[in-house]
C-alpha positions as CSV (number, residue, x, y, z in Angstrom):
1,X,-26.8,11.7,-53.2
2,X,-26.8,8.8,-55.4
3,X,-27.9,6.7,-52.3
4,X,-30.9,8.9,-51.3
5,X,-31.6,8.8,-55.0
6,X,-32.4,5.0,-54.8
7,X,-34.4,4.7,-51.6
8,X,-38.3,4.1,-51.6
9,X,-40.7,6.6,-50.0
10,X,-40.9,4.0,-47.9
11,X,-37.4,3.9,-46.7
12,X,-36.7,7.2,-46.3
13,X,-39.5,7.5,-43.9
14,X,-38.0,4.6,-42.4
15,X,-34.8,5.8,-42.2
16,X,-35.9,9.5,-41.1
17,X,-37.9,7.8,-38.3
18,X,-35.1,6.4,-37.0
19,X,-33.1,8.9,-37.3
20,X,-35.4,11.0,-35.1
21,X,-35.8,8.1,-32.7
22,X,-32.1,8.4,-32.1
23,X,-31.8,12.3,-31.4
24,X,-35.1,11.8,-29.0
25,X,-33.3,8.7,-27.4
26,X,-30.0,11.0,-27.1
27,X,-31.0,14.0,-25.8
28,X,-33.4,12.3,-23.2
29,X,-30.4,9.7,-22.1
30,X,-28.7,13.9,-21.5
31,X,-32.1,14.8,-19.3
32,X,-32.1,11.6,-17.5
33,X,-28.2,12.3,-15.9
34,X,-28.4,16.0,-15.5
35,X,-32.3,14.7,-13.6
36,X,-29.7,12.0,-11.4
37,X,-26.9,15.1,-10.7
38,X,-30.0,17.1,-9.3
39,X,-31.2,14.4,-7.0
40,X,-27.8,13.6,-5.9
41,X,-27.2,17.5,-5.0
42,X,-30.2,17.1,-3.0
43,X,-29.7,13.9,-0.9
44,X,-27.3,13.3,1.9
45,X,-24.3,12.1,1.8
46,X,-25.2,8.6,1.9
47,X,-27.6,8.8,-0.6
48,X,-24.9,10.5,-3.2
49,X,-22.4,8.1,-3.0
50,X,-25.7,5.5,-4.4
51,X,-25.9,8.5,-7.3
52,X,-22.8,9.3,-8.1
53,X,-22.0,5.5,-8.5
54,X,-25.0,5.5,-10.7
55,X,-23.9,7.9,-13.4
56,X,-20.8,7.2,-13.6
57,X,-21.5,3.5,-14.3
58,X,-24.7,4.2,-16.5
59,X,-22.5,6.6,-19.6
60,X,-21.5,4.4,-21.9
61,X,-23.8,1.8,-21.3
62,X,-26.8,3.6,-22.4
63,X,-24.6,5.2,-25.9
64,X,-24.6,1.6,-26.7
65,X,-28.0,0.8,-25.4
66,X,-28.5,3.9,-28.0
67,X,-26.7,2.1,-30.3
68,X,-28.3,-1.7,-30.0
69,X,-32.0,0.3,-30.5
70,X,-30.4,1.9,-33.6
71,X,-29.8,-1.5,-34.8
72,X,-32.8,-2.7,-33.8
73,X,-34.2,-0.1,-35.9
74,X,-32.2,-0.5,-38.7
75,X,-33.5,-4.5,-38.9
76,X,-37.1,-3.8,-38.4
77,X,-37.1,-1.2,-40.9
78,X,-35.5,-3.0,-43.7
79,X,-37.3,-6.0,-42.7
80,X,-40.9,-4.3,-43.4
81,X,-39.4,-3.1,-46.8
82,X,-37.7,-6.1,-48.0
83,X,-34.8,-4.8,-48.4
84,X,-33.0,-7.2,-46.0
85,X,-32.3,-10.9,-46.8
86,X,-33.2,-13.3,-44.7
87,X,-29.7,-14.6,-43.9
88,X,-28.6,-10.6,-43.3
89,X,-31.7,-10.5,-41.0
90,X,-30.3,-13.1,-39.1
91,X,-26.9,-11.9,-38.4
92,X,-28.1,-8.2,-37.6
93,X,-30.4,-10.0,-35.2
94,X,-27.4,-12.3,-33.8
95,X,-25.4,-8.9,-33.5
96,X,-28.0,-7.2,-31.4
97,X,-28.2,-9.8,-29.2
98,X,-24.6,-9.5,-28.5
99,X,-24.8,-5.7,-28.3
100,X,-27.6,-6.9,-25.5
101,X,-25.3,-8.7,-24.0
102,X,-21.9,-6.5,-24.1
103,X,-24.0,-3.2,-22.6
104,X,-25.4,-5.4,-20.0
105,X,-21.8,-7.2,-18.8
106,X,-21.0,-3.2,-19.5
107,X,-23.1,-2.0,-16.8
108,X,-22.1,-4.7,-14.0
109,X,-18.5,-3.9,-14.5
110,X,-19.1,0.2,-14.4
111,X,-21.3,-0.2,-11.3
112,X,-18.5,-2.4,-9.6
113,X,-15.7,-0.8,-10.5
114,X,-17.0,2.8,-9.5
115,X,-18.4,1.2,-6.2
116,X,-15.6,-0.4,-4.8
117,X,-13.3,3.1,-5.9
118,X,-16.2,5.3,-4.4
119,X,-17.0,3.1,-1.2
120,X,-13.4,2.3,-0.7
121,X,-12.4,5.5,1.4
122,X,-15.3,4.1,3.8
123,X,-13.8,0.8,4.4
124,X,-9.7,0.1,5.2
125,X,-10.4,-3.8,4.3
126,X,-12.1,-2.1,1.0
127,X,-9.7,-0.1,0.1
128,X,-7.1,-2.6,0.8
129,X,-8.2,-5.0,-1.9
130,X,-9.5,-2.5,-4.0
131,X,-6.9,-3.0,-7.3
132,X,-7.0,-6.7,-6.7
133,X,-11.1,-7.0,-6.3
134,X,-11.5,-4.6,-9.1
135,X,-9.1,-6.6,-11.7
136,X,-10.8,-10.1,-10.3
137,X,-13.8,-9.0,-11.0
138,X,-13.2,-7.0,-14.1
139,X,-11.2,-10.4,-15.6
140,X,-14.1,-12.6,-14.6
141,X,-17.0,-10.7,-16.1
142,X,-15.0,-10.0,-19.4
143,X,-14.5,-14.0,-19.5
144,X,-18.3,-14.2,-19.4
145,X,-19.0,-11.9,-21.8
146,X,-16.9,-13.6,-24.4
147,X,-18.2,-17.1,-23.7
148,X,-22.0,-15.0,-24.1
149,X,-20.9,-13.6,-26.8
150,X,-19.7,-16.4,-28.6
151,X,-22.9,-18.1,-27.8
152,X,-25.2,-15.7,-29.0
153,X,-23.7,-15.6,-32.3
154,X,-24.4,-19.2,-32.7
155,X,-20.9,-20.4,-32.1
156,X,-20.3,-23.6,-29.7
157,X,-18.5,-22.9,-26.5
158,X,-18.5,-26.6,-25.4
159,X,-15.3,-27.2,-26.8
160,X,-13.8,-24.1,-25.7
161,X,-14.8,-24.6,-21.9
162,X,-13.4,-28.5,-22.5
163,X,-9.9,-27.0,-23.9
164,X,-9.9,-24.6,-20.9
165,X,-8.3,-27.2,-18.6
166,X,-5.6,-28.0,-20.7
167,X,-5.3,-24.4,-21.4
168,X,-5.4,-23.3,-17.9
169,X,-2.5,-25.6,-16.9
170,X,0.2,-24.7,-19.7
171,X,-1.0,-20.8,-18.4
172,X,-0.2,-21.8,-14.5
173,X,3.0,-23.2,-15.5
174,X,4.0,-19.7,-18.1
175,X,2.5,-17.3,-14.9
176,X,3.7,-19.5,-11.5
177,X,5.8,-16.4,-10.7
178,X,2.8,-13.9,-11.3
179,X,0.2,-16.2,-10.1
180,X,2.5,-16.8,-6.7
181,X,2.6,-13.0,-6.2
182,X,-1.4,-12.3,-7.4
183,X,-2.2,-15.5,-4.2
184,X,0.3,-14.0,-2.3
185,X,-1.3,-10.5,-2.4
186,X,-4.5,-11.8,-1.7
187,X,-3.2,-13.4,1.8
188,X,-1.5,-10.4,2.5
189,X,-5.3,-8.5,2.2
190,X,-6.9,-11.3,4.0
191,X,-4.2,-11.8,6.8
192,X,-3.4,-8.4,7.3
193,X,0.1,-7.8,8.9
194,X,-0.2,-4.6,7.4
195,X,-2.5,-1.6,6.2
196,X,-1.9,1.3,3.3
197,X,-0.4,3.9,5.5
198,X,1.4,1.7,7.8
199,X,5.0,1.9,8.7
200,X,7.0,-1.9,7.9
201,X,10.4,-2.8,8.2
202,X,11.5,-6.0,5.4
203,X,13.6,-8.6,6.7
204,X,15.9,-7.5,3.9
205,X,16.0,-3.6,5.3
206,X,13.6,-2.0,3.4
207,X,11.1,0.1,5.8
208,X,8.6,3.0,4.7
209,X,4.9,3.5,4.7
210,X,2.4,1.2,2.7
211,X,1.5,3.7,-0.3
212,X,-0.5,0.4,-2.6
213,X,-0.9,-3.4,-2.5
214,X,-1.7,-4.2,-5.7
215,X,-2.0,-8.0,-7.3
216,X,1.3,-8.5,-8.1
217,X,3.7,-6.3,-5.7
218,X,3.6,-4.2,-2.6
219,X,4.8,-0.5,-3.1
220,X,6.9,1.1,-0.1
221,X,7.4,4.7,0.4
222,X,10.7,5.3,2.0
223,X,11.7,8.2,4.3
224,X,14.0,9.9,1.6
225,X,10.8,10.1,-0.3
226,X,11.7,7.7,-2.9
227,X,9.0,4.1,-3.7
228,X,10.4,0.3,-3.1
229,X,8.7,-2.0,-5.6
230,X,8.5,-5.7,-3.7
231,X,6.7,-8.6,-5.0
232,X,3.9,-10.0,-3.1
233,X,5.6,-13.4,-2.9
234,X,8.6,-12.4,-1.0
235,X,6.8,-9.6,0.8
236,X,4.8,-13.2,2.5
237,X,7.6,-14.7,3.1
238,X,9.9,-12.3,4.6
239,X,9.9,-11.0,8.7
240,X,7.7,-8.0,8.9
241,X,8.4,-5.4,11.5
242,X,4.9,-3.5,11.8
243,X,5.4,-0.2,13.8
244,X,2.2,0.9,13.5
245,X,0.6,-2.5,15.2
246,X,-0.9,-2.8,17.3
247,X,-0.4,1.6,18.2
248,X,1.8,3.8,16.5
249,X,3.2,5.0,20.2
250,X,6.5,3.6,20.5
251,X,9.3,3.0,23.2
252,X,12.8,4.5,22.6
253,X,16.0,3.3,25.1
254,X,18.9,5.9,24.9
255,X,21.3,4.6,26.7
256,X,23.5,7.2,29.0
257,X,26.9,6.4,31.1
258,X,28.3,8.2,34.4
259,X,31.4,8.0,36.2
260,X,32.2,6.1,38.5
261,X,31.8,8.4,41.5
262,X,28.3,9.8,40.8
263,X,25.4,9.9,43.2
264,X,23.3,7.4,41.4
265,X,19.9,8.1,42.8
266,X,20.6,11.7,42.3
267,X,21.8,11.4,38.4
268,X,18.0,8.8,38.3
269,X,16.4,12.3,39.8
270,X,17.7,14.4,37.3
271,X,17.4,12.1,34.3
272,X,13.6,11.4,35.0
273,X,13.2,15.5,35.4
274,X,14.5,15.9,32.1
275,X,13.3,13.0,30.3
276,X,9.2,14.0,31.6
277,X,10.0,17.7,30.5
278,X,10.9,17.1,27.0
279,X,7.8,14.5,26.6
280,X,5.7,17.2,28.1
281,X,7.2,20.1,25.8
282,X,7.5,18.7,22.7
283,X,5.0,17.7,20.0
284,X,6.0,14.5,19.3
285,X,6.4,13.3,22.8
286,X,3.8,11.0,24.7
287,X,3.2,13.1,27.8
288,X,1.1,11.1,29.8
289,X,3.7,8.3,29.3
290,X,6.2,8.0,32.9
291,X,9.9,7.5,31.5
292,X,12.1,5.5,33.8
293,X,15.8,5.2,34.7
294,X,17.6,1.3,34.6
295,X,21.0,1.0,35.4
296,X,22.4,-2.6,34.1
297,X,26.5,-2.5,33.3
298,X,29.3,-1.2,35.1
299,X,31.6,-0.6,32.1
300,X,35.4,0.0,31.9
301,X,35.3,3.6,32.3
302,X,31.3,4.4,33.6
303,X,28.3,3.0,34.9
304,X,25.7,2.7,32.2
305,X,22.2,2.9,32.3
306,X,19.0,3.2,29.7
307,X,16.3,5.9,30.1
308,X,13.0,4.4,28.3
309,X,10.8,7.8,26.2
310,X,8.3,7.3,24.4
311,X,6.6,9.2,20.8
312,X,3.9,9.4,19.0
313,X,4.9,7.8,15.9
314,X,8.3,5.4,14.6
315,X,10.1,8.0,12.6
316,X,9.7,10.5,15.0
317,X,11.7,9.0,17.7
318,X,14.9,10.6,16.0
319,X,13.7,14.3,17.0
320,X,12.9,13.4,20.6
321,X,16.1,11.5,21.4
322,X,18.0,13.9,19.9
323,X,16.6,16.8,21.7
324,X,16.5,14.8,24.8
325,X,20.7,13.9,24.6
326,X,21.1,17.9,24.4
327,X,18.7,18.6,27.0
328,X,20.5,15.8,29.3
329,X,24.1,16.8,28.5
330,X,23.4,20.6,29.4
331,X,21.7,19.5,32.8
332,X,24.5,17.6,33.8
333,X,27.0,19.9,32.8
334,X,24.7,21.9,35.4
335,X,24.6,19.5,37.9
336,X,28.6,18.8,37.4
337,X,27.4,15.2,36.7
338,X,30.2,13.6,34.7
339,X,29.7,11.8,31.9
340,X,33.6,10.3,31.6
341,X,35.6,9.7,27.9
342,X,36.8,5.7,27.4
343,X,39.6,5.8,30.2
344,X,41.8,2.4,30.7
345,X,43.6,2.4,34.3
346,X,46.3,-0.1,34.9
347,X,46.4,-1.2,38.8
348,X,50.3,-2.4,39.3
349,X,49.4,-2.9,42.8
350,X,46.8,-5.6,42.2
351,X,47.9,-9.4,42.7
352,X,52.0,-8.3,42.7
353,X,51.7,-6.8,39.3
354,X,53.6,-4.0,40.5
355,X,56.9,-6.7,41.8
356,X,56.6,-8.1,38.5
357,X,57.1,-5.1,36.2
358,X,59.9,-4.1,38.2
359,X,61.1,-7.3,37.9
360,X,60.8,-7.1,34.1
361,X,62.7,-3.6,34.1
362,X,65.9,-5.3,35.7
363,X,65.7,-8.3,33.0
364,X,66.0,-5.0,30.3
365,X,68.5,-3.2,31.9
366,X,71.0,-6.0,32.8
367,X,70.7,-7.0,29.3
368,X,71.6,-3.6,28.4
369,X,74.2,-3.1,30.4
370,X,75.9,-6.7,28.6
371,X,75.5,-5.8,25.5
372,X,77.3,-2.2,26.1
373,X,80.0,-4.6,27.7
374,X,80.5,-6.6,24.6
375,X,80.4,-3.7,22.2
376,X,83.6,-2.5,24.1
């Protein structure tokens, strides 16, 4: 009370007017974005993407647009009463001009930001770089607004742009590892080995789908539904398996061994029968891929071969192999096409072999038959 007490006609028409200005400013900044939600209800979708963008980036710059007229107010009412020094004029017209400044560098960021996040389910390559293009950018323009900042308030930046060299360095040197993975990220968006949603295999084991590349590491979500943090840096520099590049269709060999005696072109027949009725039937299989039968080692106890399928996706190739083996194994057991246990056969016949262990069983016994002798 003691304050109203004190003020002038003069200023409390002043400071009423301003108030008033304020509430008028306010409630038609409200009218304005409920005026923007109503055209972007009625354009396509095109059209609201551009206004959704729009309000969300224009909020809190106009409160302190708001805000910088208040001041402006503020100065230019005080001014006209006296009530303001000259040197207090000053800095209230210094701070405005940096309120200018901050709602305008404001604005850029919002409208950035919001349009790489809204525009970035459009565009893979967006959405790829969209954590390290939105902290670039957000990093860049809050260095600019500091160094406008500065200079709007009458404070040299010369020699802070001069000692940024030096600065720069002795940051490098503190940040090589985080700088190496921030580069490193950046070649990983602009090469492209791999895409958010892709399934990768690291030199060092790890394999999953791409969930985020972000500026410093590379997040991996695994099959037992758990997330592998790797920094960018050795994500570069490490052997990338990609089994979603160039299709996600992949070839898988299971490899199948009969005896010795089989009809071979008749165990081919049956193979390939099975092999294009479980791509056919189920959902994982590629049916208009044509399997095929290679036979490639005569083994110690079968003759082996590799029947080539084919899915839809990497980690689906467990399902289809597996149901593939049962389906197989039941149709031979049909067929009575054996598929024979590890067997080692000894041939005693072969180059004298047979002469020579008999030869060996004399050795044995007539050295029995002396030491029974000697016992006695």
């Amino acid at each position: 009370m003691e304050f109203i007490d004190v003020l002038t006609t003069k200023q409390s028409m002043v400071a009423g007017g301003c108030l008033a200005i304020i509430v008028i400013l306010y409630i038609a900044k409200r009218l304005f974005l409920v005026r923007l939600r109503a055209q972007m209800r009625q354009r396509d979708n095109e059209h609201n993407h551009f206004y959704q963008v729009l309000i969300l980036a224009l909020n809190a710059p106009l409160n302190l647009t708001i805000l910088t007229i208040l001041l402006w107010l503020v100065r230019y009412g005080l001014t006209i009463t006296g009530a303001l020094a000259k040197e207090d004029t000053e800095i209230l017209g210094q701070s405005i001009q940096a309120m200018v400044i901050i709602t305008l560098i404001l604005f850029v960021e919002r409208w950035v930001t919001y349009a790489i996040k809204v525009y970035a389910s459009r565009s893979p390559l967006l959405n790829n770089t969209r954590s390290i293009a939105s902290g670039a950018i957000r990093a860049l323009l809050i260095g600019l607004c500091i160094l406008l900042v500065l200079g709007s308030l009458g404070i040299s930046v010369t020699p802070l742009i001069a000692s940024l060299g030096l600065t720069s360095l002795a940051v490098a040197l503190a940040l090589q590892p985080t700088l190496e993975n921030f580069f490193s990220g950046v070649q990983i968006l602009i090469d492209k080995p791999f895409r958010i949603g892709d399934f990768i295999e690291l030199e060092s084991g790890e394999q999953g789908f791409v969930d985020k590349i972000g500026w410093r590491s590379t997040w991996i979500k695994m099959l037992p539904n758990n997330i592998v943090i790797v920094p960018n840096g050795k994500v570069s520099q490490s052997k990338i398996i990609n089994y979603y590049y160039p299709e996600k269709e992949l070839s898988v060999p299971v490899e199948v061994g009969v005896h010795y005696n089989s009809d071979l072109e008749f165990v081919e027949k049956i193979t390939l029968e099975v092999a294009n009725q479980i791509l056919l039937e189920h959902e994982w299989g590629v049916e208009s891929y044509d399997p095929f039968v290679v036979y490639h080692t005569f083994d110690n106890s079968s003759i082996n071969f590799t029947v080539m399928l084919r899915t839809k996706e990497y980690f689906n190739r467990f399902f289809v192999k597996s149901t593939f083996i049962k389906a197989l194994h039941k149709r031979f057991n049909e067929e009575n096409i054996v598929i024979p246990f590890p067997i080692t056969a000894l041939n005693l016949q072969q180059e004298g072999a047979e002469s020579v262990m008999a030869g060996r069983y004399a050795e044995q016994e007539d050295a029995g038959q002396s030491a029974v002798t000697e016992n006695n």
